[in-house]
N, C-alpha and C positions, 0 to 999 in steps of 0.2 A: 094749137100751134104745130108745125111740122115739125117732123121729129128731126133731130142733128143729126148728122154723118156720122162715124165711126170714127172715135179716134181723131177727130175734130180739134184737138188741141185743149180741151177742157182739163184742167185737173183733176185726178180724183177725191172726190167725194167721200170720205172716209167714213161721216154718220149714214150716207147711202145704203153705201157698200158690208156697214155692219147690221144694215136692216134688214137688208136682201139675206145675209149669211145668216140670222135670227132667224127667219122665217121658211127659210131651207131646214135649220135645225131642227124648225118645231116639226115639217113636215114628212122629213126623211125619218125622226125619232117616233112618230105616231104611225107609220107604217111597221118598226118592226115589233114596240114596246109591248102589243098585245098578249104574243106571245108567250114569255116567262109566264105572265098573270091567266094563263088562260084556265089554268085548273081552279084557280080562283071565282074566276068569271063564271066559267059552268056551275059552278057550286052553288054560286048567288043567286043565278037566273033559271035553276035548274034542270041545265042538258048537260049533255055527255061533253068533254071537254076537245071532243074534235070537231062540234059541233062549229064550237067558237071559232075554228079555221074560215067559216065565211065572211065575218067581220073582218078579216084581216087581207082576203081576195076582193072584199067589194071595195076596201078603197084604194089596195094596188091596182083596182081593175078600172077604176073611176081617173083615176088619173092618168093610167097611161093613152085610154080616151078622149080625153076632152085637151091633155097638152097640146098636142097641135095645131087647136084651135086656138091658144090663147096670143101667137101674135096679131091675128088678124083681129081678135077683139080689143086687143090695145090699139091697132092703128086705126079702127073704129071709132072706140068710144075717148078712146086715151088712156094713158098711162094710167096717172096717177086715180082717174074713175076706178079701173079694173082691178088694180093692187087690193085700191080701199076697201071696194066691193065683195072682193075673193076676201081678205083678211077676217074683214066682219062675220062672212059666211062662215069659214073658218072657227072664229072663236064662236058663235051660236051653235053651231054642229059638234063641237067640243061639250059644250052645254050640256045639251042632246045626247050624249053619249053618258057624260056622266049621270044622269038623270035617268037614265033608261030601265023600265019596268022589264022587260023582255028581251029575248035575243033577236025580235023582229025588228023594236024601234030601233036596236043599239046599229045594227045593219044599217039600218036606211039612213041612221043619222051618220052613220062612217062614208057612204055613197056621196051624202051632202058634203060632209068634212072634205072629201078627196075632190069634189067638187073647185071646192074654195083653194085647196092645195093647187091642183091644177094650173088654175089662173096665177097665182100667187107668187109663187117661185119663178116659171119662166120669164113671166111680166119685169118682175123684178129685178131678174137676170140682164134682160135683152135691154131697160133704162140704166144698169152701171157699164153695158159693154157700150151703148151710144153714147155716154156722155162720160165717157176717160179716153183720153188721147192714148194714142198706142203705145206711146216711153211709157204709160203707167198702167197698162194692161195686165202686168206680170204682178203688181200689188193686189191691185182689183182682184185677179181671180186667187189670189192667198188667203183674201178674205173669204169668198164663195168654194173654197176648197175644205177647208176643216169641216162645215157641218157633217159633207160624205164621208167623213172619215171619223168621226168622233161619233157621232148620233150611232151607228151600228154597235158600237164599242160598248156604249152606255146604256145601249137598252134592256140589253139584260138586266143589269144593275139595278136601272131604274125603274124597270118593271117588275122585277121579283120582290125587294124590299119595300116596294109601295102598296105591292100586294099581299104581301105577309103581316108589315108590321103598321099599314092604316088600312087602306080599303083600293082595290081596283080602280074605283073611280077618282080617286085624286092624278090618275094617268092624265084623267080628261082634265079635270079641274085646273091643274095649273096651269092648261091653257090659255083658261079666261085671263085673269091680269097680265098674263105676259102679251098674248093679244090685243088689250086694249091700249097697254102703254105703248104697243108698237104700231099701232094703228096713229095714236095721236101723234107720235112724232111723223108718220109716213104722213100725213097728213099738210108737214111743214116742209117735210125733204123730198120728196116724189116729187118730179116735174111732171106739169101735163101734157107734154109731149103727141101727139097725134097725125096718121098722114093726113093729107090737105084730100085727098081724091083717093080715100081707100079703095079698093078691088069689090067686088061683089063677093061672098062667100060661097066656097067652091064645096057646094054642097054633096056633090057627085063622090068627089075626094075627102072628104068628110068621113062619108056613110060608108065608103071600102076601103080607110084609114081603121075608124072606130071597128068594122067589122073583124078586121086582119087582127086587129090590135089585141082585141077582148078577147076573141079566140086562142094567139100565141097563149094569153097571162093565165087563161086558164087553163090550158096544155099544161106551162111550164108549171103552175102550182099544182096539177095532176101528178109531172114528175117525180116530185116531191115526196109522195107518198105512195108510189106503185101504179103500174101501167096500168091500165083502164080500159074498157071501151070508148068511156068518156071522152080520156086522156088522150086515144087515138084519132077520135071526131073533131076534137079540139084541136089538134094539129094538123089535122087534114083540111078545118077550116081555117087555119090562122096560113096555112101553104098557098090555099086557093085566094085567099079574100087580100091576103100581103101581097101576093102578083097581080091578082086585079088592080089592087091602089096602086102598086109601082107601073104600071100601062099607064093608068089613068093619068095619075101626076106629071108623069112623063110626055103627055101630049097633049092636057088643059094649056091653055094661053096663058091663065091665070089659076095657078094651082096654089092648092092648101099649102102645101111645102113642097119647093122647087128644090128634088133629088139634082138637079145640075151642077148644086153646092157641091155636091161632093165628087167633082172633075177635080177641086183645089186638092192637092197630094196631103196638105200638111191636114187640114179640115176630114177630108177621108178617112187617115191614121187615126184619128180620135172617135171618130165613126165605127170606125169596122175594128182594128185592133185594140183599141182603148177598152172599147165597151166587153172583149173579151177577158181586157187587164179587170176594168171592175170587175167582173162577175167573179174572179179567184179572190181579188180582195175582200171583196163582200162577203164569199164563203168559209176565211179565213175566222172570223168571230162567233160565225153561226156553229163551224167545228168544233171550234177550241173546247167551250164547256163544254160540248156532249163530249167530249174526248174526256177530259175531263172526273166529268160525272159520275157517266156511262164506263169511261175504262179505269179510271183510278180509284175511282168510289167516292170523291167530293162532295163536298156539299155544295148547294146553289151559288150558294155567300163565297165562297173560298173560290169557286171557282171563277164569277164574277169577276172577284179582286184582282188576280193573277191577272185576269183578258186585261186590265185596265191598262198593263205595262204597254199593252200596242198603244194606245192614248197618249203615253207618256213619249214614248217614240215617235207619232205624230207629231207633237207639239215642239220636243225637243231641236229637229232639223229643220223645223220651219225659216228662225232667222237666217239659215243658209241656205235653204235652198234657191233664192235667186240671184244671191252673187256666183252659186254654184254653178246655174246654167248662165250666168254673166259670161264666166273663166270657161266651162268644157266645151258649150254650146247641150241645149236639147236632147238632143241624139244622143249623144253618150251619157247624157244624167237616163234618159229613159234606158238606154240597155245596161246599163250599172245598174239601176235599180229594179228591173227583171232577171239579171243573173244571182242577185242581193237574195231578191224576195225568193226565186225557185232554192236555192240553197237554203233559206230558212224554213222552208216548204218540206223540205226532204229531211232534216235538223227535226222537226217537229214530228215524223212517223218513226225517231226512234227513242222519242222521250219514254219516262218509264217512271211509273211513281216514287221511285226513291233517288229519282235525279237530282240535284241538289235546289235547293230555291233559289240561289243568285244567279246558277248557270240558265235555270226556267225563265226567272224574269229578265235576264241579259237575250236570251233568245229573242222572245217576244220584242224587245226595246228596239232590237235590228231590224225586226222587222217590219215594226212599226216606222221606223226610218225610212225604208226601203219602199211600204206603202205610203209614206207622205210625198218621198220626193218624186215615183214615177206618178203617182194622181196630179198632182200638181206640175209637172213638168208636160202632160196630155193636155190639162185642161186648159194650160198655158197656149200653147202650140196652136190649138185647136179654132182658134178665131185671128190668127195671126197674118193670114190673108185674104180673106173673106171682106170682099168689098162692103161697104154700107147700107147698098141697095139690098143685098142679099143677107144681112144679120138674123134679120126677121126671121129667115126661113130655116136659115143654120142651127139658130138658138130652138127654135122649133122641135126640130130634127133629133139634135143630139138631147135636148132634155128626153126626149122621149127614149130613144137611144138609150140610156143612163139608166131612165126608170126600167125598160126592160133587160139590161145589163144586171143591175141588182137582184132585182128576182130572180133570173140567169140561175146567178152565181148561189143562192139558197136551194132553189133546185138541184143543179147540179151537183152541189154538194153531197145533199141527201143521197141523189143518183149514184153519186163514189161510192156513198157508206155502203149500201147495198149490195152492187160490182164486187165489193171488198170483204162481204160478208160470203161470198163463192169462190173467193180465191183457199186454197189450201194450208197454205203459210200463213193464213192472216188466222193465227190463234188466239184466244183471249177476247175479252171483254174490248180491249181499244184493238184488234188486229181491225176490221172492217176500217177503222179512222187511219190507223197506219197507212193501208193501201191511198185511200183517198188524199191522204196529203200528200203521196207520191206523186198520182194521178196530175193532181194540180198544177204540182210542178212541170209534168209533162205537157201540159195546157199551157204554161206559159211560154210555150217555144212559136207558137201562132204570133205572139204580141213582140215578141223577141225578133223574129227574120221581117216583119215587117217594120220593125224601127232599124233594122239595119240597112235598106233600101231607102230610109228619108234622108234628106237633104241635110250635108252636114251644117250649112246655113239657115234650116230651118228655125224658124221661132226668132233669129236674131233680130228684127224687127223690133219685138217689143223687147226682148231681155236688155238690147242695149249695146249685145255684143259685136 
């Protein structure tokens, strides 16, 4: 069947909508879970526990490749084929992982895993943005907004106590049943939606997409841990191979992802500004416990618990945040909640282990506030003009977007601590974290001046207002 228009008038779809946000969860949460558990991991499969660092690049690296391709394989084969197909993959590569004798199968089943992610989520995504009318667009992405924002929160959590107190492998395992019940229901609720005369696959753009792509994710996880020669190759290819594909794209008839999306001002903002807000958001979790840890001398557990309060702050402002951009409009929820977050940015390099615990977890709670309403107020905005014929390519785009905004923000982070461990004043065990939440904050002045040049009508459209 041909796919509907955008905002067509349909209602939303609420068991959709919480299927697509399920399967985001499982896949944004199996990208960073690894990690906590990694000393565990090497222990079991016996290497060195930086080893285990490849497992956790091959299937950031897997996905931010093959996203691209996943709206043209929905308008291919169809929707609800692709979802099912990716899911299944999915929970058998989950299998696979937890079954894994070695750190070579656990790899190659993470490759497969991210495989299925791939398809998975954007498919997913791009079936709840065509079939919700654009009054209920601002619901829609409420639901597709928590995963990003919770899954990072949690994985510490959930990876360190799975791996202390049962086994590493229960990471994977409970993917199986959660997989399969969300399979049988996608099975009822997935339309098969498909174009009638799809494109040929723009193989050209493809292969200097993939190239640019693989190359950046490897750079940026080089960052991570110290410059390189590697790290330098890897960015000198992901410079050369990301201008080739942006030539390329830019002059196919029929290209993989038509960059022209991003002439729409408010689609841009979420492109290019947004993806800078994720990446401090993102670094925001990945700090905290080593700050933590590393500067207070916490335990795993203790410090886990603490990160949770951003969750709690997440969740907390959700029921407002869209009568909020109903009343202010967009724009000023996103620069209220980048003035919000860098002030709790800066609040956060001069915490100090005998700060008090309700003022620690009163921090955090803001700014977990602060990161729900600007996430959600971007990812609102961000499809809020963007014609029908052009979703495909949008959703495309900015998934991809997104996933290398996340990485980003891990990266960079690391990058601060480092920066911060050369500065003079940064004394102590938490001085390097100190600098670095500074920094961040400093970061957030790029996402800042360009919501201050959008359109104070921006996003009204769907909010209503």
């Amino acid at each position: 069947m041909p796919a509907p228009g955008y905002g067509s008038g349909v209602a939303l779809h609420r068991g959709l909508a919480l299927l697509v946000a399920g399967a985001f969860f499982m896949e944004i949460l199996d990208g960073t879970v690894i990690a906590p558990a990694a000393p565990h991991i090497a222990a079991d499969l016996g290497v060195a526990p930086v080893d285990v660092n490849v497992a956790i690049t091959a299937y950031v690296l897997t996905l931010g490749v093959l996203i691209p391709v996943s709206g043209w394989l929905a308008d291919r084969f169809g929707a609800r084929r692709v979802f099912c197909a990716a899911l299944t993959v999915f929970v058998v590569a989950s299998a696979g992982c937890a079954l894994a004798p070695d750190l070579g199968v656990l790899t190659a089943a993470r490759v497969v895993q991210g495989a299925g992610g791939a398809m998975m989520v954007p498919v997913g995504r791009l079936v709840v943005l065509r079939t919700t009318a654009k009054t209920d667009l601002v619901r829609a992405i409420a639901y597709l907004t928590w995963p990003a924002l919770l899954a990072p929160v949690l994985a510490p959590v959930v990876g360190g106590v799975l791996a202390e107190y049962a086994s590493w492998r229960w990471i994977f395992v409970i993917n199986v049943p959660l997989g399969v019940a969300a399979l049988v229901v996608a099975v009822r609720v997935v339309p098969g939606m498909r174009a009638e005369n799809p494109p040929p696959l723009d193989r050209g753009g493809f292969v200097l997409t993939a190239i640019g792509v693989a190359a950046l994710i490897v750079g940026l996880e080089g960052l991570g841990s110290g410059f390189s020669a590697t790290t330098v190759a890897a960015l000198a290819v992901a410079v050369v191979g990301v201008g080739l594909a942006v030539r390329h794209l830019l002059r196919a008839a029929r290209p993989l992802v038509d960059l022209r999306v991003l002439r729409v001002s408010t689609f841009r903002v979420t492109a290019a500004s947004g993806s800078v807000y994720r990446a401090v958001i993102t670094a925001i979790p990945f700090l905290l416990p080593l700050l933590f840890q590393v500067g207070f001398g916490w335990s795993a557990a203790q410090a886990g618990a603490v990160v949770i309060a951003l969750f709690v702050g997440n969740v907390a402002i959700k029921p407002a945040t869209t009568p909020m951009m109903r009343r202010v409009g967009i724009r000023t929820v996103l620069l209220a909640s980048i003035a919000v977050g860098a002030a709790c940015l800066v609040a956060m390099a001069f915490l100090q282990p005998t700060t008090p615990l309700p003022l620690l977890l009163a921090l955090l709670l803001v700014s977990g506030v602060a990161r729900s309403a600007g996430f959600t107020a971007y990812n609102s905005v961000a499809f809020a003009d963007i014609e029908p014929e052009r979703m495909n390519h949008a959703n495309a785009l900015l998934s991809t977007l997104q996933e290398l905004g996340a990485g980003l923000g891990v990266a960079v982070g690391a990058l601060l601590v480092r920066l911060g461990e050369e500065v003079p004043v940064a004394v102590g065990a938490a001085g390097p974290y100190r600098v670095a939440f500074v920094l961040l904050a400093v970061v957030l002045v790029v996402p800042a001046v360009s919501a201050l040049f959008l359109d104070r009508a921006a996003g009204d459209a769907v909010t209503g207002r």
